[in-house]
N, C-alpha and C positions, 0 to 999 in steps of 0.2 A: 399248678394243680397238685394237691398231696396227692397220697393214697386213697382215703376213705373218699375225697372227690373221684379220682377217676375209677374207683370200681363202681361207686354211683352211675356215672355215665355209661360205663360197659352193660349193667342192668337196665337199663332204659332203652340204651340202641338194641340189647338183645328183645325185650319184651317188643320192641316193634317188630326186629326182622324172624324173629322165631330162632335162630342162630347168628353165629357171627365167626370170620376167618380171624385165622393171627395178622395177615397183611389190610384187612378190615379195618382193625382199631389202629397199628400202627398209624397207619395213614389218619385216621379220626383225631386221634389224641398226640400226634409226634412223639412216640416214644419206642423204644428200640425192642424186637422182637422177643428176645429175653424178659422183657418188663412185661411184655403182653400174657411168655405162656406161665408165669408166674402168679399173674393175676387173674388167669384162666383157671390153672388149680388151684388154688385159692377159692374163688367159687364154685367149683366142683365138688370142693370135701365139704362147703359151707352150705350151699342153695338149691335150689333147685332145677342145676344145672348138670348136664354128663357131657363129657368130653366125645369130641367128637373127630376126624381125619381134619387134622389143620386148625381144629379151631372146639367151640362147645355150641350148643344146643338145652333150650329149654326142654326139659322131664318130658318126655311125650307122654304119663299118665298124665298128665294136669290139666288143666284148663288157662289159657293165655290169662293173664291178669291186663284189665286196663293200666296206662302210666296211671297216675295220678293227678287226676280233674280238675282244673281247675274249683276252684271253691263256690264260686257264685253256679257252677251246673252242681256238685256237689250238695248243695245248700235247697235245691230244689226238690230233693228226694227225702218224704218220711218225716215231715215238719214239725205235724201233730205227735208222733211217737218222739224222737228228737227231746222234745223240747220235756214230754212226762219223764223219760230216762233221764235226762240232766237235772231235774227237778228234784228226784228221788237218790241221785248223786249229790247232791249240794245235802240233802236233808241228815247225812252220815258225818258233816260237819261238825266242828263244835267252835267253839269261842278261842281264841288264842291258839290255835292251829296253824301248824304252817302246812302246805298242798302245792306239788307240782299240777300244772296244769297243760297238756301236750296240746298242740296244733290239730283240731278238729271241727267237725262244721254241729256235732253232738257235744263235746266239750265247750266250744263258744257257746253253746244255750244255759250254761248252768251260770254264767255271768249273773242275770237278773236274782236268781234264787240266792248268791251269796254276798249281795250288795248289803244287806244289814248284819253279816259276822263281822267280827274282828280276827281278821286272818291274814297271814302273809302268804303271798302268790308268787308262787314263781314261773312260769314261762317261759314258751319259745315262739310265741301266736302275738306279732303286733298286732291282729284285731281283739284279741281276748284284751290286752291294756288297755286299747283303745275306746274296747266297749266299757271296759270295767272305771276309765276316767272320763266318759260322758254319763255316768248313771248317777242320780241323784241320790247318793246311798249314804255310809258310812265310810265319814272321811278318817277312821283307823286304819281301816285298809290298808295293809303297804305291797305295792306291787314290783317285785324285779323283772327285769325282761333281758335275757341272755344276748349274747352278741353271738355273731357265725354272718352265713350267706343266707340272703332273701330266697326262698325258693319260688321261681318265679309263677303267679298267678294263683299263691295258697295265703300269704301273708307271714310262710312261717320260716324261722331262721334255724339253721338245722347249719352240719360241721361243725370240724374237731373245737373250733371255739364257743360253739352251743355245748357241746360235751363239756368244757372243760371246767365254766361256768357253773354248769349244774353240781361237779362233782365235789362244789364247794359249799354245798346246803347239805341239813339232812331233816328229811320232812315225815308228817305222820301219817301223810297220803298222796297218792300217786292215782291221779284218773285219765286214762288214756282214749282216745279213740282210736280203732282199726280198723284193720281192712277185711278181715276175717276173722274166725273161732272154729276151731274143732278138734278132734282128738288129739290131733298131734300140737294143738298151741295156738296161741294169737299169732296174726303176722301180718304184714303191711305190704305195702309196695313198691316203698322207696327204701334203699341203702341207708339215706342219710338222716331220714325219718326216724330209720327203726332205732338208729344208734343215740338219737339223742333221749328215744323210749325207754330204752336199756341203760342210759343211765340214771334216769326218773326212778325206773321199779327196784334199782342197786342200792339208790341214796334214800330210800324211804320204808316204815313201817308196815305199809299195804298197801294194795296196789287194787286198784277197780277198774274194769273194762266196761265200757259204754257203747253197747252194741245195739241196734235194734234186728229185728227178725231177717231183715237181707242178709246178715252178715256173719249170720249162725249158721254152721256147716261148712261155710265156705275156706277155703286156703287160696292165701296171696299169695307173692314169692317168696317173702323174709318172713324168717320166724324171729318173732320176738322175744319167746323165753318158752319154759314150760308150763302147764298149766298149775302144775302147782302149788309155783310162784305168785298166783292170781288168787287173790282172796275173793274177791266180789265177782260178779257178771248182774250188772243190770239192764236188763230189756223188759219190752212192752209185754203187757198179758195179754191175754186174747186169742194170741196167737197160735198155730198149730204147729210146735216145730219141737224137733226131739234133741231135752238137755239132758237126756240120761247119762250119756258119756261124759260129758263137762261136771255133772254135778259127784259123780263117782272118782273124781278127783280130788275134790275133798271142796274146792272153792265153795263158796255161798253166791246163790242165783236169788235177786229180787227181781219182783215184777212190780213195773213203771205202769 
């Protein structure tokens, strides 16, 4: 297990237990007590984590973040919104475009709306290919799909080999789904997530976040970058929620 594996797993077992000892993880992961409080401060000066007698603790201002859902209960929430925001993310397309396209249950909807561009795809979501080679579309298409680890029960391959893969494209658009948005920045839930995101928004001309109304205001654990890194924010209209702050960034807010 690298590194960017086991601080993944250090953030997962903390978001279950609320905190975690140094003799906690040794025992979890086999790894020698040094390695632990090293990868302890590590995430103290990075997340939203403080250090605690023995060991660290999730931020007590926050609010616990779930792991991350599997997809299929993920996929159940906001169908109808979903699928206008991906719509209205495909439509910022154009011909001859190349697009990262990140592991999302909102970014798999924009499949169906880019089946007749001519665009290259790149990927870290075996169901975005998968969807994207059973669609009756346009056989220009060319899809790549990154190599790394299956994250289990998402479809999506994330590690340093999804990184490393990506940082060998350079694209005109980056569309992400998260876990949250708000003053302080997008941010997700997974370690291993955010890092294959963070190299998507590096390797690309602009970057669009695909959020609907759950997902505005709220903060995960990881921050993704800052907002002003973020050109677009597309979400549903309709809705009653405050983009004052977001839009005072300078980004551009559509409404799906």
């Amino acid at each position: 297990m690298d590194r960017l594996q086991r601080l993944g797993r250090i953030l997962e077992e903390l978001q279950k237990n609320n905190s975690l000892q140094v003799e906690d993880v040794e025992t979890l992961l086999s790894i020698s007590p040094a390695t632990v409080r090293r990868d302890f401060n590590y995430l103290a000066q990075n997340y939203q984590v403080e250090k605690i007698w023995g060991g660290i603790a999730l931020s007590p201002n926050r609010k616990i973040a779930d792991t991350m859902l599997p997809l299929d209960e993920r996929k159940l929430k906001y169908n109808k919104e979903k699928a206008a925001i991906a719509k209205r993310a495909a439509e910022l397309v154009n011909d001859g475009e190349i697009i990262f396209i990140d592991g999302g249950t909102t970014t798999l909807e924009m499949v169906p709306f880019l089946k007749n561009k001519k665009v290259r795809i790149i990927t870290n979501s075996i169901l975005i290919a998968q969807r994207i080679e059973t669609l009756d579309g346009n056989p220009h298409t060319e899809v790549f799909v990154t190599g790394g680890m299956l994250y289990p029960s998402s479809g999506l391959l994330v590690g340093p080999q999804a990184v490393d893969f990506i940082k060998n494209f350079n694209a005109n658009w980056t569309f992400l789904s998260i876990g949250g948005i708000s003053e302080a920045g997008p941010t997700n839930s997974n370690m291993l997530v955010v890092e294959t995101e963070k190299a998507m928004l590096n390797h690309s001309e602009r970057t669009v976040i695909l959020a609907d109304h759950s997902k505005i205001g709220k903060k995960d654990l990881i921050k993704i970058c800052e907002l002003e890194e973020i050109d677009f924010l597309i979400t549903e209209d309709g809705k009653d929620i405050d983009l004052k702050s977001l839009e005072e960034s300078g980004m551009k807010i559509l409404k799906a």
